[in-house]
PASEBA-1860 file (N, C-alpha, C; in nm, 3 decimals):
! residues 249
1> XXXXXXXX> -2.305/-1.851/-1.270/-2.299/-1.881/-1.127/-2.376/-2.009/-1.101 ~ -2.370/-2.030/-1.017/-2.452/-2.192/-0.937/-2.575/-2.162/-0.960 ~ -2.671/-2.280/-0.992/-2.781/-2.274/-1.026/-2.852/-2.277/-0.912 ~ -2.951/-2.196/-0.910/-3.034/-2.162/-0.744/-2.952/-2.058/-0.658 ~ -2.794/-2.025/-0.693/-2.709/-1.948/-0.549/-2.824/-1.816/-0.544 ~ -2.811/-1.863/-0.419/-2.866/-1.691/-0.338/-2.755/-1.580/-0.355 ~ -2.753/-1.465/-0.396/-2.718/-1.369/-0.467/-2.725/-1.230/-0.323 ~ -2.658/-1.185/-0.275/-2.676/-1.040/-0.242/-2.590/-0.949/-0.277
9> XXXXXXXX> -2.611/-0.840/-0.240/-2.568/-0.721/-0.345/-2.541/-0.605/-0.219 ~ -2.413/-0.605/-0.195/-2.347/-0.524/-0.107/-2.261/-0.433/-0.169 ~ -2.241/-0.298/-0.103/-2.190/-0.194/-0.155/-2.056/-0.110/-0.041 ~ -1.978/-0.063/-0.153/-1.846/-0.105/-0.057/-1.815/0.104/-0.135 ~ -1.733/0.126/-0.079/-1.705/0.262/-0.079/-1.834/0.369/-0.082 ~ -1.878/0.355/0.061/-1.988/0.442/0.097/-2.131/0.429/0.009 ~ -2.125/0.342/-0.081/-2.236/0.302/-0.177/-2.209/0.340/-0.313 ~ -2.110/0.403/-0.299/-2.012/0.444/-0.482/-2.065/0.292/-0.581
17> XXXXXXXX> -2.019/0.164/-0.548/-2.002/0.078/-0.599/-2.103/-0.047/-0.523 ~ -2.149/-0.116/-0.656/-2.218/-0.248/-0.602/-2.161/-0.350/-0.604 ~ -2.136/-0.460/-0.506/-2.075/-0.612/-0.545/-2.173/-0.709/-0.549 ~ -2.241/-0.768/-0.639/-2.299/-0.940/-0.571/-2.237/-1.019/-0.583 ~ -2.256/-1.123/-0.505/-2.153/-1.211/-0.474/-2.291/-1.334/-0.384 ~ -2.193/-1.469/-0.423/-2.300/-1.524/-0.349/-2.327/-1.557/-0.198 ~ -2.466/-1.572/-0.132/-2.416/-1.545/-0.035/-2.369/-1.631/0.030 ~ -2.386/-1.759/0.028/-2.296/-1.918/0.093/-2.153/-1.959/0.038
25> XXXXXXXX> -2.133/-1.833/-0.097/-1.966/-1.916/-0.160/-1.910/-1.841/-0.071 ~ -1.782/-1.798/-0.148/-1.639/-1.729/-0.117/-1.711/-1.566/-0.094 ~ -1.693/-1.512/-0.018/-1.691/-1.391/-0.047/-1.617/-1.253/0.015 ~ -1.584/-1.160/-0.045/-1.483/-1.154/-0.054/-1.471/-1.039/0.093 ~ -1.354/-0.988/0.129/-1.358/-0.892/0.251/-1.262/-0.827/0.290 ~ -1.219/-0.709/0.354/-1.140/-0.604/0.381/-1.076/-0.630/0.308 ~ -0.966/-0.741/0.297/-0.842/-0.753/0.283/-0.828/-0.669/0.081 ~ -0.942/-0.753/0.059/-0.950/-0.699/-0.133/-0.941/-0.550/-0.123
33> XXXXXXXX> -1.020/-0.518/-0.062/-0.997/-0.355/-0.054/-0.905/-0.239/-0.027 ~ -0.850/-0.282/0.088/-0.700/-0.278/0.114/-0.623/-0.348/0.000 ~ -0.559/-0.395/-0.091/-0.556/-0.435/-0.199/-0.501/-0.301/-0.312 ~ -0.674/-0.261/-0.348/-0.695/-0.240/-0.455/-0.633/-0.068/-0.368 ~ -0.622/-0.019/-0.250/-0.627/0.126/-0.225/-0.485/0.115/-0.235 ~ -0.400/-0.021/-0.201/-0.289/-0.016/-0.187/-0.205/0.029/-0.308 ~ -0.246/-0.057/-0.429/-0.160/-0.023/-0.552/-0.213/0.118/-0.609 ~ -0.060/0.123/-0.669/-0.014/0.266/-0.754/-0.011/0.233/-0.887
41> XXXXXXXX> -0.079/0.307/-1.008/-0.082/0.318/-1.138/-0.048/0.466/-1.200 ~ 0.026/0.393/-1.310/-0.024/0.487/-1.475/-0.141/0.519/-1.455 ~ -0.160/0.642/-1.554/-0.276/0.723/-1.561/-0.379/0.655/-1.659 ~ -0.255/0.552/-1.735/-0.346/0.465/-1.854/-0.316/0.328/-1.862 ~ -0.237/0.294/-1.704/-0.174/0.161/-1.670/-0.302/0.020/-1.763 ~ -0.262/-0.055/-1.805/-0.307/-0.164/-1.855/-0.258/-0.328/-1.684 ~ -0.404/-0.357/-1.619/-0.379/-0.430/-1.495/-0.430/-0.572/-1.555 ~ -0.361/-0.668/-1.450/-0.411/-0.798/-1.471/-0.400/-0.865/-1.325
49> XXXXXXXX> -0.528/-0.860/-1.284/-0.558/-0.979/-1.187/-0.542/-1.117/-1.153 ~ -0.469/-1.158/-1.099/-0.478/-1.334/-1.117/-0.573/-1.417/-0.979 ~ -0.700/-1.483/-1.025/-0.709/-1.498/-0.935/-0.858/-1.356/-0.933 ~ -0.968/-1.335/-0.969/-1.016/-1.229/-0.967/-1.142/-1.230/-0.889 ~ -1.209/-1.381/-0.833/-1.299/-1.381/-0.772/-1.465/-1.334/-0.809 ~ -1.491/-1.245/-0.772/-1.667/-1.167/-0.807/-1.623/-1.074/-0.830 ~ -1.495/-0.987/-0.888/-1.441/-0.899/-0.947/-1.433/-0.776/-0.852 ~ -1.455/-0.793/-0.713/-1.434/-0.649/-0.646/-1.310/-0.566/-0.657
57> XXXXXXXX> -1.209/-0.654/-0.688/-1.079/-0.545/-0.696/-1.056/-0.459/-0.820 ~ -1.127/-0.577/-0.938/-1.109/-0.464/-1.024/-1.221/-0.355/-1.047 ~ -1.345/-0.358/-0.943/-1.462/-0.268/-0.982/-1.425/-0.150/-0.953 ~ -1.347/-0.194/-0.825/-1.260/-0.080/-0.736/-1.187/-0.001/-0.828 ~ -1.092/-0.060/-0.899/-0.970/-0.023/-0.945/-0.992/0.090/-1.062 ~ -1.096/0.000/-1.128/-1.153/0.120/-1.259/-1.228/0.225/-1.188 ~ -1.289/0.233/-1.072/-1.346/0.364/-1.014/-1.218/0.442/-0.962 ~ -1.146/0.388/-0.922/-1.052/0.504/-0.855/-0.942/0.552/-0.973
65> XXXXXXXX> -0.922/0.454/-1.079/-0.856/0.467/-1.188/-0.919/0.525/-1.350 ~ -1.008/0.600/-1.369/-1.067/0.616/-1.462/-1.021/0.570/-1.597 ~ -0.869/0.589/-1.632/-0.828/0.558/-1.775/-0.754/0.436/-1.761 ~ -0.765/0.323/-1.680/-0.662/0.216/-1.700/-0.766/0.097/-1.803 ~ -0.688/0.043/-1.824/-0.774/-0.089/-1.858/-0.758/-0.208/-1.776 ~ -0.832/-0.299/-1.780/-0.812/-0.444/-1.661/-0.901/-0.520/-1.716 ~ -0.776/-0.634/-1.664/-0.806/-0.778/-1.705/-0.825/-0.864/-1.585 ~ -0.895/-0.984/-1.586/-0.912/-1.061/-1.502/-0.945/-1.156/-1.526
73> XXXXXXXX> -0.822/-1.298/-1.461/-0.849/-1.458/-1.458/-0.911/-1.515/-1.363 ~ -1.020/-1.548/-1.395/-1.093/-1.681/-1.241/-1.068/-1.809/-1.318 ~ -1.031/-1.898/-1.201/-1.100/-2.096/-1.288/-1.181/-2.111/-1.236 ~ -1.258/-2.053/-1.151/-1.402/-2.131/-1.138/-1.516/-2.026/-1.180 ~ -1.624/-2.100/-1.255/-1.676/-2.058/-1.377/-1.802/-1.912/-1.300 ~ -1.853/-1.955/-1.164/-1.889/-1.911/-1.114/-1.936/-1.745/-1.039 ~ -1.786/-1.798/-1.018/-1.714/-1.631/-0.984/-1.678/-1.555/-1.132 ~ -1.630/-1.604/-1.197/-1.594/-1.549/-1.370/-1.720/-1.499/-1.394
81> XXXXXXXX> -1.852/-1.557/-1.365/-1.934/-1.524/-1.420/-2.006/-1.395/-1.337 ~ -1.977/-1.369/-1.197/-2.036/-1.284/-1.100/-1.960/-1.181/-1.137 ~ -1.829/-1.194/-1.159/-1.711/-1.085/-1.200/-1.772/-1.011/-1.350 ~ -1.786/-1.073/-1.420/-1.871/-1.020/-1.528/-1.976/-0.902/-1.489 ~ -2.077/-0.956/-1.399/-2.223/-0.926/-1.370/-2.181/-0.781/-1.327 ~ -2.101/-0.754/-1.210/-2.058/-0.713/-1.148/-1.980/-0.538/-1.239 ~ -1.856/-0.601/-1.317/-1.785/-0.567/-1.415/-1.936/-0.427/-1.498 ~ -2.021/-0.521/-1.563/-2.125/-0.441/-1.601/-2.200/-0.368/-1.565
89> XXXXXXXX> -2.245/-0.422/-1.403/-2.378/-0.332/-1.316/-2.312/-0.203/-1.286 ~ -2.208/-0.165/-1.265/-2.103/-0.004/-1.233/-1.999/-0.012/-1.343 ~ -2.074/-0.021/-1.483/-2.048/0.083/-1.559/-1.921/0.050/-1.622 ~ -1.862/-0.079/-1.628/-1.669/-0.082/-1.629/-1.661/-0.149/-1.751 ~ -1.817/-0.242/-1.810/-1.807/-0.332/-1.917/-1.733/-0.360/-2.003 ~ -1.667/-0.240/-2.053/-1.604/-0.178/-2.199/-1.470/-0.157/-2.120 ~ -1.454/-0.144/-2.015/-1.312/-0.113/-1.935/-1.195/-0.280/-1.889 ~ -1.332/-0.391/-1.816/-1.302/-0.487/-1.767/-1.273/-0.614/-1.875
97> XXXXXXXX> -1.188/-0.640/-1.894/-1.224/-0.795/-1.998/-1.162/-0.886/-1.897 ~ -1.243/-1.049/-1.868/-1.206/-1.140/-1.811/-1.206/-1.233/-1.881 ~ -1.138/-1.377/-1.861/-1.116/-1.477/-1.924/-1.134/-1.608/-1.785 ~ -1.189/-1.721/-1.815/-1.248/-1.790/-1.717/-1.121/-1.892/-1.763 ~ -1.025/-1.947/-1.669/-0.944/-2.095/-1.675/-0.802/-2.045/-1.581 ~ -0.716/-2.130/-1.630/-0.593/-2.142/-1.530/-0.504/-2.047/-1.562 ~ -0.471/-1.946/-1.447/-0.398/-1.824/-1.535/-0.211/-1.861/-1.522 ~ -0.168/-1.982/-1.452/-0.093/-2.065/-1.485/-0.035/-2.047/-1.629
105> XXXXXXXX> -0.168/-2.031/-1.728/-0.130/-2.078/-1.875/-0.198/-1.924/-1.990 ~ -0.136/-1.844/-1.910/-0.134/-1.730/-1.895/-0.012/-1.691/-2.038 ~ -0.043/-1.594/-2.154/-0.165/-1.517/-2.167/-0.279/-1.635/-2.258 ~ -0.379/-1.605/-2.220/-0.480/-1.631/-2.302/-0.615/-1.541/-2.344 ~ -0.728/-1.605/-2.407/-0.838/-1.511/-2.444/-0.781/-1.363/-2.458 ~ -0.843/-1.280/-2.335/-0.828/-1.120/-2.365/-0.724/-1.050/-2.334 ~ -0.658/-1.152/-2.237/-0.546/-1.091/-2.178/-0.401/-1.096/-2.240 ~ -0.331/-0.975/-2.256/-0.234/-0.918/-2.331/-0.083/-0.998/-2.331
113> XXXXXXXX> -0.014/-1.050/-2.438/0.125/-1.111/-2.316/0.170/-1.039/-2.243 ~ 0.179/-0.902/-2.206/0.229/-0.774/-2.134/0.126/-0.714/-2.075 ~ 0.135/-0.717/-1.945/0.049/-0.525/-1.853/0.182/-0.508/-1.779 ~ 0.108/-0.380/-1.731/0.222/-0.285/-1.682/0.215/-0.289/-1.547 ~ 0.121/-0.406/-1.504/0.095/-0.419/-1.337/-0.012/-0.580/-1.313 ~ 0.076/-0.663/-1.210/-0.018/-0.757/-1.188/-0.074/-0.733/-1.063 ~ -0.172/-0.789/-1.027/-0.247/-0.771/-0.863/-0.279/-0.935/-0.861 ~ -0.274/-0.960/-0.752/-0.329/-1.097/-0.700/-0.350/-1.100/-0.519
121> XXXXXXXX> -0.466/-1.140/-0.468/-0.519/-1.145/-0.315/-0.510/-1.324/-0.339 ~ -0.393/-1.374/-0.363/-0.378/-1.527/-0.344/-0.460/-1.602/-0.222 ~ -0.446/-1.754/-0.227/-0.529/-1.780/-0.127/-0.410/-1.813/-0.002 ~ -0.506/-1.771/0.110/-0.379/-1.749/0.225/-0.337/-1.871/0.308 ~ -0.404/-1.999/0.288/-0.359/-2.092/0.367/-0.282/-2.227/0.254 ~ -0.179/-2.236/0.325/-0.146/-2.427/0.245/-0.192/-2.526/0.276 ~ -0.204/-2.595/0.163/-0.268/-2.746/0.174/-0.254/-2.790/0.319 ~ -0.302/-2.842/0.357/-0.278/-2.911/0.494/-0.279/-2.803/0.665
129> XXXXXXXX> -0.309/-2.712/0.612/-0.309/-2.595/0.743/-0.466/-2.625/0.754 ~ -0.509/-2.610/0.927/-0.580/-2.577/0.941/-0.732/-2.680/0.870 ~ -0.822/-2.664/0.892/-0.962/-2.704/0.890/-0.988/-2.682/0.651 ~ -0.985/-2.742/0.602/-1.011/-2.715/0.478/-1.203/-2.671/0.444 ~ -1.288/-2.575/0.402/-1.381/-2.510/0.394/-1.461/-2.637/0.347 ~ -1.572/-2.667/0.365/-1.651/-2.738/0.327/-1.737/-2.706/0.162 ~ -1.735/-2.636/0.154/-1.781/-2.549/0.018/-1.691/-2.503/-0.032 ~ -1.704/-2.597/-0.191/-1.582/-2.597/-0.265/-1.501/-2.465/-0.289
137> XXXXXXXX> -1.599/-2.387/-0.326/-1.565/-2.212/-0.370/-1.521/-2.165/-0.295 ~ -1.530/-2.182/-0.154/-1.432/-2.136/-0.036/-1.271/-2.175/-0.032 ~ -1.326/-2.309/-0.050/-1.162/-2.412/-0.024/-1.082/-2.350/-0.145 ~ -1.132/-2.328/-0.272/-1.042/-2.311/-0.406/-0.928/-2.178/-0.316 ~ -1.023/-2.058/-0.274/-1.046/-1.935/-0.270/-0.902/-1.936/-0.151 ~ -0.917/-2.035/-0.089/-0.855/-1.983/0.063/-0.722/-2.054/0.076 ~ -0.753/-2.182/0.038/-0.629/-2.255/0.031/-0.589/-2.318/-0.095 ~ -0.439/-2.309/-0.110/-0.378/-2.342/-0.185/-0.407/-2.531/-0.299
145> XXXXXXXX> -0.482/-2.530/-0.296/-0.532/-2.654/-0.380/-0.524/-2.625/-0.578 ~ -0.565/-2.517/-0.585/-0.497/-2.487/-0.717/-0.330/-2.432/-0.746 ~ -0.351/-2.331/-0.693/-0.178/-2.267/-0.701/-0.130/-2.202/-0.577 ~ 0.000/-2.238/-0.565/0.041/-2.183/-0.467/0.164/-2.031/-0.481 ~ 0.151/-1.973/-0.383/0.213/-1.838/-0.434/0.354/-1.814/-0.524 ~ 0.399/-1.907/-0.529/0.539/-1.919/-0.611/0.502/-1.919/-0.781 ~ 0.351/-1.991/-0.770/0.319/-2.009/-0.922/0.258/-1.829/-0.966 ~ 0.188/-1.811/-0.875/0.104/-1.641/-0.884/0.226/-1.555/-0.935
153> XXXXXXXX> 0.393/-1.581/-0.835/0.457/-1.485/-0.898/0.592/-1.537/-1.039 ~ 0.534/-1.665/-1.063/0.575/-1.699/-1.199/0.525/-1.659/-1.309 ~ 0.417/-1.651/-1.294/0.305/-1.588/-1.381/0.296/-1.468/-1.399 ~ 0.282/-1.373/-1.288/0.300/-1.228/-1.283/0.429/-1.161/-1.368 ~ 0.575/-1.257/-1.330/0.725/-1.194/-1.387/0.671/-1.266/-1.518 ~ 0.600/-1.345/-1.557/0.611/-1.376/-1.697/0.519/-1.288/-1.795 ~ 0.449/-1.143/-1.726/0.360/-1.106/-1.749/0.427/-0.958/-1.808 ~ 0.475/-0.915/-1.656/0.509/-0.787/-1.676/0.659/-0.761/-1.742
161> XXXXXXXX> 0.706/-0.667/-1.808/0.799/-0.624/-1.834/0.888/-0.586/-1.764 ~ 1.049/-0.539/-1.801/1.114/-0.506/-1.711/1.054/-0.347/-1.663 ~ 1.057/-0.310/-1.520/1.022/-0.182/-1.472/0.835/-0.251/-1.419 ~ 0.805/-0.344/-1.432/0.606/-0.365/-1.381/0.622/-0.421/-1.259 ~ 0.549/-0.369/-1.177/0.470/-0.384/-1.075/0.374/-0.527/-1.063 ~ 0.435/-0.549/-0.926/0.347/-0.676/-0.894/0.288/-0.582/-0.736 ~ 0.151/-0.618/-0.734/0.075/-0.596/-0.581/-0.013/-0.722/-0.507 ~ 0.047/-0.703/-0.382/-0.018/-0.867/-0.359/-0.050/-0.821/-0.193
169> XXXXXXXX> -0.176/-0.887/-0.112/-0.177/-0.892/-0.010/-0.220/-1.060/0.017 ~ -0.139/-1.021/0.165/-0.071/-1.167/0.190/-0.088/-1.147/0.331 ~ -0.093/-1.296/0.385/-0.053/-1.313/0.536/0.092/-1.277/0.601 ~ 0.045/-1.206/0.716/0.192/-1.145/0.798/0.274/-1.246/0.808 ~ 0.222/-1.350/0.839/0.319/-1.481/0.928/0.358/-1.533/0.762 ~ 0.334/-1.529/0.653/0.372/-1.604/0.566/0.471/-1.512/0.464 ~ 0.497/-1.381/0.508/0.537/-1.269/0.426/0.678/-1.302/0.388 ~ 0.726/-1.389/0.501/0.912/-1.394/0.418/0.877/-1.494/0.330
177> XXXXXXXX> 0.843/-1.585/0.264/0.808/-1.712/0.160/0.753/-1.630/0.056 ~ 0.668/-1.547/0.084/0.616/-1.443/-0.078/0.763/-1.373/-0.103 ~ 0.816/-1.298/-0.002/0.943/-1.216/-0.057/1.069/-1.285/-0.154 ~ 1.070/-1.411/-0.046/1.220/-1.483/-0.094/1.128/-1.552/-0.282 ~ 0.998/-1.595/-0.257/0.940/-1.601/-0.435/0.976/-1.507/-0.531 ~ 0.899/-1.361/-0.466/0.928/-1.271/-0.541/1.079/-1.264/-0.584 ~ 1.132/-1.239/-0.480/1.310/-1.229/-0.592/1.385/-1.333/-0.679 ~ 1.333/-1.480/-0.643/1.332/-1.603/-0.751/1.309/-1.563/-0.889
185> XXXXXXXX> 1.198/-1.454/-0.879/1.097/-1.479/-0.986/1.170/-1.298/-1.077 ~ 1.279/-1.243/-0.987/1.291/-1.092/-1.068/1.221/-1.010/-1.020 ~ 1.125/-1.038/-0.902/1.073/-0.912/-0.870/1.119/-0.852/-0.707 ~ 1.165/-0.753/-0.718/1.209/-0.648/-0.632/1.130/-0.643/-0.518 ~ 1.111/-0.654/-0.415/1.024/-0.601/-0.289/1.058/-0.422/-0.338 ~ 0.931/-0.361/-0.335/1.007/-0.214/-0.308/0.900/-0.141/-0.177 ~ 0.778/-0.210/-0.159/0.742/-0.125/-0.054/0.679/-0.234/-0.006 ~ 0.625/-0.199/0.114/0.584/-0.315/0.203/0.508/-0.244/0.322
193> XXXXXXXX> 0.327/-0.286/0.324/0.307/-0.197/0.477/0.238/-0.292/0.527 ~ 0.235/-0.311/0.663/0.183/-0.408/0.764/0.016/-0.378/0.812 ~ -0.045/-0.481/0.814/-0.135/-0.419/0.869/-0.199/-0.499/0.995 ~ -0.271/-0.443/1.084/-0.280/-0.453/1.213/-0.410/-0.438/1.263 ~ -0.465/-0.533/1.325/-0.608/-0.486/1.383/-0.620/-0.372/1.451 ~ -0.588/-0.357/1.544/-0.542/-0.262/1.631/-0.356/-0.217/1.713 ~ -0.385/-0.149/1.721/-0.224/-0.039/1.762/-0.133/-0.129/1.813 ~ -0.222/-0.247/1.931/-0.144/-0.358/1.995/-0.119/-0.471/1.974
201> XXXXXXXX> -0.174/-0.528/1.855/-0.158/-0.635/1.801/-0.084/-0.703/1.701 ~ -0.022/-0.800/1.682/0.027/-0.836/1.598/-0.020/-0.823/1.415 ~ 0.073/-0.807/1.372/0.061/-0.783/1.219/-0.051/-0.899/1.167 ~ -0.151/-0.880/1.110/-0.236/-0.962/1.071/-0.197/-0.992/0.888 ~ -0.198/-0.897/0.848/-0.206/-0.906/0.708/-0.031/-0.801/0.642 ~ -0.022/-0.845/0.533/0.133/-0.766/0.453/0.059/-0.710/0.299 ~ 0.047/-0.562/0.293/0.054/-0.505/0.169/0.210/-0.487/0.095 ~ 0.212/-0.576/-0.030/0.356/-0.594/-0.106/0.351/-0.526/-0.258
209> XXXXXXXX> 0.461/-0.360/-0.271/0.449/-0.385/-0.420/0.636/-0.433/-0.459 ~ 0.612/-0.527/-0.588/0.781/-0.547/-0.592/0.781/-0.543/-0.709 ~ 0.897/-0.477/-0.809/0.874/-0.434/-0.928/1.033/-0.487/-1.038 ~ 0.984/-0.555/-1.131/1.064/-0.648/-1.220/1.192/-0.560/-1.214 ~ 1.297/-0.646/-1.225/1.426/-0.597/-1.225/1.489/-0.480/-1.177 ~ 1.410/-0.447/-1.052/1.430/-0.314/-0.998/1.603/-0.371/-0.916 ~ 1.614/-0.215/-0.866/1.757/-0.272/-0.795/1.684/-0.275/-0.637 ~ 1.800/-0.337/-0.506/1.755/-0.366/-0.391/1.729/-0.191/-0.336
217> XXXXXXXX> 1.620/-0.161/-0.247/1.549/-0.059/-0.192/1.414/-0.127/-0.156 ~ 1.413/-0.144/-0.033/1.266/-0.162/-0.052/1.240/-0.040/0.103 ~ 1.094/0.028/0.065/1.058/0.104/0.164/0.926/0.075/0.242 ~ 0.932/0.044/0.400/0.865/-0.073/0.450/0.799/0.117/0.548 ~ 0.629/0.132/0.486/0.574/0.218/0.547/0.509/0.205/0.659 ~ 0.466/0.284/0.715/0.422/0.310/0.854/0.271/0.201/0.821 ~ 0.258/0.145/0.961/0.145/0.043/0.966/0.020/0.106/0.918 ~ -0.098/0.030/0.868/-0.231/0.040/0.843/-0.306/-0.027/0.968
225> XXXXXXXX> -0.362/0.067/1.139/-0.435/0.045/1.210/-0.561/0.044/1.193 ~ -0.609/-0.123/1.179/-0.777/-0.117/1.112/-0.906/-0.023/1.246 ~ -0.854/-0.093/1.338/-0.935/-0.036/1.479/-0.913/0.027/1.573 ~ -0.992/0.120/1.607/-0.948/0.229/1.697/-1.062/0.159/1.845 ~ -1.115/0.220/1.946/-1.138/0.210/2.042/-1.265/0.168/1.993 ~ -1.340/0.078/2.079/-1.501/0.008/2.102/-1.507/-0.040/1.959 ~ -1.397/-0.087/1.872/-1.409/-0.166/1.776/-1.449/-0.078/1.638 ~ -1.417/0.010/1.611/-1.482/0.117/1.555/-1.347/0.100/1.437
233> XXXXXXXX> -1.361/0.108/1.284/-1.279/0.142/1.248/-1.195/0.275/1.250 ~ -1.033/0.281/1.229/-0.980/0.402/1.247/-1.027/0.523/1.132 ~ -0.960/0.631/1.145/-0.981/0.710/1.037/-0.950/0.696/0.886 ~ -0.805/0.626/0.905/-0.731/0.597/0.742/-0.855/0.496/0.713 ~ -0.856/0.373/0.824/-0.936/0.246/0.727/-1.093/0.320/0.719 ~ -1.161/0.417/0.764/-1.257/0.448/0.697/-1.240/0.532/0.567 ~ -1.179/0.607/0.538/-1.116/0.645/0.438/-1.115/0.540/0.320 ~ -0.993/0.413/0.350/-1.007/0.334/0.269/-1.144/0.256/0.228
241> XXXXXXXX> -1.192/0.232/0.326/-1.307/0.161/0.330/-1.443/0.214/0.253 ~ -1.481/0.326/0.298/-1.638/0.438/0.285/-1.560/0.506/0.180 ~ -1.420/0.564/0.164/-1.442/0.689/0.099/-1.456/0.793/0.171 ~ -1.456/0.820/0.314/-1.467/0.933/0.342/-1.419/0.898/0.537 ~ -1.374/0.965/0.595/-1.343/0.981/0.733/-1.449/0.981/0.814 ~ -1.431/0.935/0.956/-1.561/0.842/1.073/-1.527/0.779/1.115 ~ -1.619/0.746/1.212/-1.597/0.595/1.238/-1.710/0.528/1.214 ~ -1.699/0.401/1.169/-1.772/0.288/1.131/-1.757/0.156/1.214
249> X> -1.833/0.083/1.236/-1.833/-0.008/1.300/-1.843/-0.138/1.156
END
């Protein structure tokens, strides 16, 4: 990590799990989590991350997944290295292998030419949208300056086999450009759930799984309402969130 970064150490499913992460880079939020609750595995699924950050999705993934194995690509050396830290402090060491460079050029180091599932929380803005982050680790993280989502699901169909799973969360407003990729690329939309700040608001975010050479079906589920009244999360997203039902602010 950066020499001098200030470091904190936040805990995400009711305190099950620790993340540090630094506290002025990228770091990471709901959306990863929602993510990792979203996808479906094998009991001994073999995952690959693209794109893995301070490793919260896969810390997640091996806690809720006991027998899978997972892999994970960062290019910046930083986060590869927090993802590690991270990977080890809850226990996953022997579970997690990561490889630090361009997963573009994918497989390399630990990672397999084949898993049976890719995940990627791509970055959600394009070049030229919007205000670009002043801190590099943000800008990599958020906007498209390394890869843009067409490459994530070149990489992914070049990954998985026929019948694998790709899981991706994505921006609402940008969701037809991931879909029309995905089927470029062989992969199937098969489920799709929206998610929503609250009951009245527009779709903020798109949970996507689409699966190699599947035939057309895709099943588009009932919304994920993050907030219920006085800002309080709902029941499902505390669920997802804590691990357990409430409300949380």
């Amino acid at each position: 990590m950066a020499d001098g970064a200030e470091i904190t150490e936040d805990t995400v499913l009711g305190g099950s799990l620790c993340i540090c992460q630094e506290k002025h880079g990228y770091r990471f939020s709901v959306d990863s989590l929602l993510l990792a609750n979203f996808v479906r595995l094998g009991a001994t699924d073999a995952v690959c991350e693209l794109g893995t950050g301070c490793g919260v999705v896969l810390v997640v993934l091996a806690h809720l997944h006991p027998k899978i194995r997972l892999y994970g690509v960062e290019i910046q050396r930083p986060l590869f290295e927090l993802a590690g830290q991270n990977a080890a402090q809850n226990g996953f060491a022997d579970r997690i292998a990561l490889a630090c460079g361009d997963f573009r050029n994918l497989p390399f180091g630990p990672v397999p030419h084949k898993v049976d599932a890719v995940v990627a929380n791509p970055p959600f803005y394009r070049l030229g949208s919007g205000r670009s982050n002043p801190s590099a680790q943000k800008a990599l993280a958020r906007h498209e300056f390394f890869a843009d989502i067409g490459q994530v699901l070149e990489t992914a169909a070049r990954l998985l086999p026929f019948g694998g799973r790709f899981f991706a969360v994505y921006p609402a407003s940008r969701i037809v450009g991931l879909l029309a990729k995905a089927r470029e690329n062989g992969l199937e939309p098969k489920r799709l759930r929206l998610v929503h700040s609250r009951v009245d608001s527009p779709a903020s975010m798109a949970l996507v799984e689409a699966v190699k050479n599947a035939k057309e079906d895709c099943l588009v589920e009932p919304p994920l309402v993050l907030y219920q009244k006085q800002g309080c999360y709902s029941g499902e997203a505390c669920e997802i969130l804590y691990g357990k039902p409430g409300e949380k602010r």
